[in-house]
Structures are given as structure tokens and as C-alpha cells.
C-alpha positions as CSV (number, residue, x, y, z in Angstrom):
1,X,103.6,123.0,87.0
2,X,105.3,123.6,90.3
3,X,103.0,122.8,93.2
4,X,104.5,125.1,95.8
5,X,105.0,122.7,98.6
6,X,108.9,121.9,98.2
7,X,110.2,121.2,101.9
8,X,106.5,120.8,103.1
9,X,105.9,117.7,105.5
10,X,103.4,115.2,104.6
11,X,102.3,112.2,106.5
12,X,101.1,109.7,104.1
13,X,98.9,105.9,105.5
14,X,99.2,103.1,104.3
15,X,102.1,104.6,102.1
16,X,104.1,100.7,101.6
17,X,101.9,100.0,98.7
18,X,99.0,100.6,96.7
19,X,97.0,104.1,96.6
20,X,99.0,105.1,99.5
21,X,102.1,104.6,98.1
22,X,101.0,106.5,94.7
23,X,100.8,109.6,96.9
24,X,103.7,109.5,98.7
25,X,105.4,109.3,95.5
26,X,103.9,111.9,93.9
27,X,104.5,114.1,97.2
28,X,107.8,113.0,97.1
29,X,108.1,114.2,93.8
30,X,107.3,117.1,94.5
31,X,109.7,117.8,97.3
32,X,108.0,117.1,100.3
33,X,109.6,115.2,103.3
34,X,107.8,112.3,104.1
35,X,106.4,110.1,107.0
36,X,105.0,107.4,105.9
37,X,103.4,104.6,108.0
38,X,101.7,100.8,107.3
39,X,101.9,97.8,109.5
40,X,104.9,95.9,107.7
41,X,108.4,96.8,108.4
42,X,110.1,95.4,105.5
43,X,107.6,96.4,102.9
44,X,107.2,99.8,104.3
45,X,111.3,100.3,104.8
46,X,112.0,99.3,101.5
47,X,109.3,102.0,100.2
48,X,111.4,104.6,101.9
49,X,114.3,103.6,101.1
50,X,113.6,103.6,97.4
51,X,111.2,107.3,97.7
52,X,114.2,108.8,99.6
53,X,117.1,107.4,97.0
54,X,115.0,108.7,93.8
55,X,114.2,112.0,95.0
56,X,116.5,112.6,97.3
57,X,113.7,113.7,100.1
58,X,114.1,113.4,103.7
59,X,111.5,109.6,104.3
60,X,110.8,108.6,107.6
61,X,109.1,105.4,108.2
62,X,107.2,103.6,111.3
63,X,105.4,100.1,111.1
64,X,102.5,100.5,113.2
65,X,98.9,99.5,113.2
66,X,97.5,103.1,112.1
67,X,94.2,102.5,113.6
68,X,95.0,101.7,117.1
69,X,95.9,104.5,119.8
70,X,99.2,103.4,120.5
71,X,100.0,102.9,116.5
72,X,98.5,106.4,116.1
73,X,100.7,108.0,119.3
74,X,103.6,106.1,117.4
75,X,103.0,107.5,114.4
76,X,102.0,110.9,115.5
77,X,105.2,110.8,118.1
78,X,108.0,110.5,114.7
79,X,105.7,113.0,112.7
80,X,106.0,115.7,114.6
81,X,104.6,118.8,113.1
82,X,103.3,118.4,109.4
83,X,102.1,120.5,106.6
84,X,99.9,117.8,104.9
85,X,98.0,114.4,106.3
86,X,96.8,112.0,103.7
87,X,94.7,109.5,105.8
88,X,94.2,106.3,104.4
89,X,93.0,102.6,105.2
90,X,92.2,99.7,104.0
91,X,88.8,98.4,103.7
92,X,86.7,96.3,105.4
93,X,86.1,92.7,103.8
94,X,83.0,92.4,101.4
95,X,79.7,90.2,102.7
96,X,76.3,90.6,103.1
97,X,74.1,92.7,105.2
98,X,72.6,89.8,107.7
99,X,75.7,88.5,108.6
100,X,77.5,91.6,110.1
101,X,77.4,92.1,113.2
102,X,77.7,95.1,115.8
103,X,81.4,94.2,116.4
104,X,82.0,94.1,112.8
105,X,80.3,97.5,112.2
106,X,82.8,99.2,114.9
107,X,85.7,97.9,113.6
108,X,84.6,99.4,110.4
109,X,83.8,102.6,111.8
110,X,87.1,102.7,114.0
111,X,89.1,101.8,110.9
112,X,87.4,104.1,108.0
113,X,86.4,107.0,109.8
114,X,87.3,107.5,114.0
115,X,91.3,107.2,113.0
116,X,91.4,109.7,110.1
117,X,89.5,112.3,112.7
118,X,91.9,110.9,115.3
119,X,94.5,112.4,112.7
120,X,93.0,115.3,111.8
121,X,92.1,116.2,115.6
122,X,96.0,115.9,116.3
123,X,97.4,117.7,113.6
124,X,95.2,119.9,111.9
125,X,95.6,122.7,114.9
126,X,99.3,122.9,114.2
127,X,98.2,123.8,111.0
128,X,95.8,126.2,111.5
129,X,98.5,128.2,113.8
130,X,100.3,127.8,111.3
131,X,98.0,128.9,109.1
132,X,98.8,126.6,106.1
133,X,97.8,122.9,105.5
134,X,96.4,120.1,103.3
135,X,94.6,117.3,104.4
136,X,93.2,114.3,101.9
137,X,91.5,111.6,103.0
138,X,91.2,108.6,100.6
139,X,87.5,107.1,100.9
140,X,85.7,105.6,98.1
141,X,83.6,105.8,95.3
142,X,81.1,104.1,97.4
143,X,80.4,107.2,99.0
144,X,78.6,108.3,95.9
145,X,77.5,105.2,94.7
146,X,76.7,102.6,97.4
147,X,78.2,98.7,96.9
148,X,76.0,96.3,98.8
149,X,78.5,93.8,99.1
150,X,80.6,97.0,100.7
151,X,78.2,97.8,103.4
152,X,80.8,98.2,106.0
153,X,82.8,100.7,103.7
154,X,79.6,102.4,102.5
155,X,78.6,103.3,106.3
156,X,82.4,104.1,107.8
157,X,83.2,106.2,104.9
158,X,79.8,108.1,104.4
159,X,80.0,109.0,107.7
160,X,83.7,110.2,107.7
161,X,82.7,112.7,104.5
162,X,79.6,113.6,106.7
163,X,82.3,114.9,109.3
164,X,84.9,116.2,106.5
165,X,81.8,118.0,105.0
166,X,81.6,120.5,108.0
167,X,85.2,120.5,109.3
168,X,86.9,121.7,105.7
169,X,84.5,124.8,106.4
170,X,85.6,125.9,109.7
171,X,89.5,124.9,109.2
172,X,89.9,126.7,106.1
173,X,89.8,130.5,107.0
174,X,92.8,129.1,108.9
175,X,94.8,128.6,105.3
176,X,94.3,124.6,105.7
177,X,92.1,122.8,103.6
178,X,90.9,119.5,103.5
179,X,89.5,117.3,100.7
180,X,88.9,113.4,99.9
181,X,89.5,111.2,97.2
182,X,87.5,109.1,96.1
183,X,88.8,106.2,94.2
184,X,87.1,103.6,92.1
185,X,88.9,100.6,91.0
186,X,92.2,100.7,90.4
187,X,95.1,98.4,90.1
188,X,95.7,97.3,93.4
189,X,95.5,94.6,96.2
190,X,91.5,95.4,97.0
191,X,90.8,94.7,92.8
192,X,92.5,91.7,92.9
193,X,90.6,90.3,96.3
194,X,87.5,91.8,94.5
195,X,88.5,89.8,91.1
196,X,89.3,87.0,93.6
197,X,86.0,86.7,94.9
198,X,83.9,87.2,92.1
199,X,86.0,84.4,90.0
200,X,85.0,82.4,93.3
201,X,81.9,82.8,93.7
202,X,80.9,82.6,90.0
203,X,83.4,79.6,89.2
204,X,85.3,81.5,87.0
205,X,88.6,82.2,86.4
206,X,90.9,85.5,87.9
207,X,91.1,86.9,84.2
208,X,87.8,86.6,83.4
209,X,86.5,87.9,86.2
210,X,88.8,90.8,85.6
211,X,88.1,91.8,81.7
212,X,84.3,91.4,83.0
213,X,85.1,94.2,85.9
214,X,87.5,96.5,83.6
215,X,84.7,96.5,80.8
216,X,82.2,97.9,83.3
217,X,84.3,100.8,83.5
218,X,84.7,103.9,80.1
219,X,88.4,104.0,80.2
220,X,88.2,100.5,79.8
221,X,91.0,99.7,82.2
222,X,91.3,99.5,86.3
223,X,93.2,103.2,87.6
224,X,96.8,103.3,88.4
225,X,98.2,104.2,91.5
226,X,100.6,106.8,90.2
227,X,97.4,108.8,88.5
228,X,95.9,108.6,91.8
229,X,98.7,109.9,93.6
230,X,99.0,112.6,91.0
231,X,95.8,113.7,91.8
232,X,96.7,113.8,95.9
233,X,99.3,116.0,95.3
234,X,97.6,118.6,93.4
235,X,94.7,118.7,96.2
236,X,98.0,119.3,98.5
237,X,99.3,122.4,96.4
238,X,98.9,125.8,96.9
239,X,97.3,125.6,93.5
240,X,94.3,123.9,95.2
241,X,93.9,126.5,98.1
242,X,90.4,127.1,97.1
243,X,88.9,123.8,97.1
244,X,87.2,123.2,99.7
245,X,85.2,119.9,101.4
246,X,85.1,118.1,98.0
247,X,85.2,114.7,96.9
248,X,87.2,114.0,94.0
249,X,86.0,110.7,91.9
250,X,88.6,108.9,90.2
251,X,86.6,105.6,88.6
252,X,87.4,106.5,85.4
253,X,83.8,107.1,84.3
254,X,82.4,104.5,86.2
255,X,79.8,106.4,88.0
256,X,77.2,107.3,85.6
257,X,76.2,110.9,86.8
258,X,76.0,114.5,85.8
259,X,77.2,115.9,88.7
């Protein structure tokens, strides 16, 4: 299937690695010119090296802290104007409930939810005089299904669909929608620091913890980031023009619900 966003211009987070890198690939796949941004130079530099070389896509790269203003101004400075904005972020560390504090609550919120409508704020108008755009925003499957070891990612990313929820609905008689993804585990850093900790805490080993984790989940295996990034790039085609402030789950079967 050809998406229909050849030559478009994407701006992809947290693109050096992981779930981020997933969708810059499959954007670049697809055609589209690429910023993409993490914190790393040579990690994030050898990404776009290796995206630009395969599919022979325009990839620009700046190593910035994503969810600071002058990272953002950086970012958004090299970017200029874009077609598509996939915001994404890592997540806060896991604990408990009593032991976070106020500070720990902002940085949370300022992380997983203030920068990606920092992003939008800046961008999405282009867009809408433009009258085309995409923008995904990769949450979690918290959002449906709360993890109380996850508090901090629970609130900031609840609260960033809360805003996504009534923005998509005003932006989109301007031709640009916006969507989020919501992954469950997949094969990345985050499931091994979440295998990590368990095996800690239980005095098991990695392995074990991780065949314990996998077997809590249908497909029987963690996701892998090039599924995921499939998945970002349909939400980005013009194939997905009328989907509208959804969130997309991708556990694989994880989340026990109907709907």
C-alpha cells in the first residue's frame, strides 16, 4: 500500500533508538524526510546516517534535551516547517505512590505531557494553513489500564490524551489529524529496566523475570519496534485522514477488554 506522504516532513522524538526509532524508520520508508531528535549525538548521528543511506531520504539530526525550552527552540529552529510530529519521551522511573513528591510529579508532567503540546502548539498551525498534517503522540497502555508502580506515567500521559481528546477535534476540519499510540511492552530499553527491577526485587534472574512478563501477554512475546513504527506510519497516511483523537493499543492482547 502506498501511504501518500512521499516527500512529506516528519519530526520524529526520541528517534536514536527504541519506539522512536521504529517510526522514523517506517516514515523513512515511506519517503518522508526526517528530523529526528534524542539527547545523544553519536547514537542519534549514527541513526541518521544509517535511515538516510537505506532509503536514500533527506535525515536531519539535533542532540537536544527534547523537553527543555531551549532543546525544543533547537529542535524546532532545524525543523522548520513539517507535515508530521511524532512526540515521544521516555518515561518516568517506576516507585510507589508515598514516596513521590511534588517535584517529581512536574517533572513527569513537563516530560509526558507540557512538551508534546509545546510541539504541537508550535507546529500544528503551519499545518492547519497548510491544511494537511499528522500528528502521533506515543503514550502508553497505561492510559487504559493504570500501572501503580507507573503512577507518574499514568498521571502525565492521561492528562496529555485528556488534551489530545479535544484538540484532534478542532484541528482536523483544518486537514491535520492527530492520534496516539499506545504501546504495551515491547522489546526495548523500558522492558529491560522493568525485567531489571522485577528480577531485583523478587531475587530472580533477568530471564526469568522476562518469560514470567512475556507469558502475561496472548502473543506470547514482548512487541517489536518495527511493528510499532509500522503502525505510526499508517496513522501518518492519507489513508488514515479520518481517524480522529484515537488511541491505538499495541500490547499485543494484553489488556483484557471489549472495547
Amino acid at each position: 500500500m502506498d501511504l501518500g506522504i512521499r516527500g512529506k516532513r516528519a519530526l520524529v522524538c526520541a528517534a536514536s533508538k527504541g519506539l522512536g526509532r521504529g517510526c522514523a524508520e517506517a516514515l523513512a520508508a515511506e519517503g518522508v524526510d526526517l528530523v529526528i531528535n534524542a539527547r545523544g549525538e553519536e547514537a542519534l548521528a549514527n541513526t541518521a546516517a544509517e535511515l538516510a543511506d537505506r532509503y536514500g531520504v533527506t535525515v536531519d539530526h539535533v542532540a537536544a534535551d527534547i523537553t527543555t525550552d531551549e532543546g525544543r527552540a533547537k529542535v524546532l529552529e532545524a525543523a522548520g516547517d513539517l507535515d508530521i510530529l511524532v512526540n515521544n519521551a521516555g518515561g518516568p522511573p517506576p516507585g510507589h505512590w508515598l514516596d513521590w513528591s511534588r517535584d517529581d510529579f512536574i517533572k513527569a508532567v513537563d516530560s509526558n505531557m507540557l512538551t508534546a503540546i509545546a510541539l504541537m502548539q508550535a507546529t500544528v498551525p503551519g499545518m492547519m494553513e497548510r491544511r494537511w498534517g499528522r500528528v502521533v503522540n506515543i503514550t502508553s497502555a497505561a492510559v487504559r489500564a493504570p500501572i501503580a508502580v507507573l503512577g507518574l506515567s499514568n498521571t502525565a500521559r492521561t492528562g496529555l490524551t485528556g488534551f489530545v481528546a479535544g484538540m484532534s477535534r478542532d484541528v482536523i476540519k483544518h486537514g491535520v489529524n492527530v492520534n496516539n499510540l499506545l504501546p504495551g511492552l515491547h522489546a526495548t530499553a523500558r522492558a529491560d529496566s522493568l525485567d531489571g527491577g522485577t528480577a531485583k526485587a523478587e531475587g530472580i534472574s533477568i530471564e526469568e523475570a522476562r518469560a514470567r512478563r512475556q507469558a502475561s501477554i496472548p502473543a506470547g512475546r514482548y512487541g517489536e519496534a518495527g511493528d510499532f513504527g509500522a503502525a505510526c506510519a499508517f496513522l501518518c497516511s492519507e489513508q488514515a485522514k479520518f481517524i480522529v483523537g484515537q488511541n491505538l493499543l499495541l500490547d499485543g492482547g494484553a489488556l483484557n477488554v471489549t472495547m
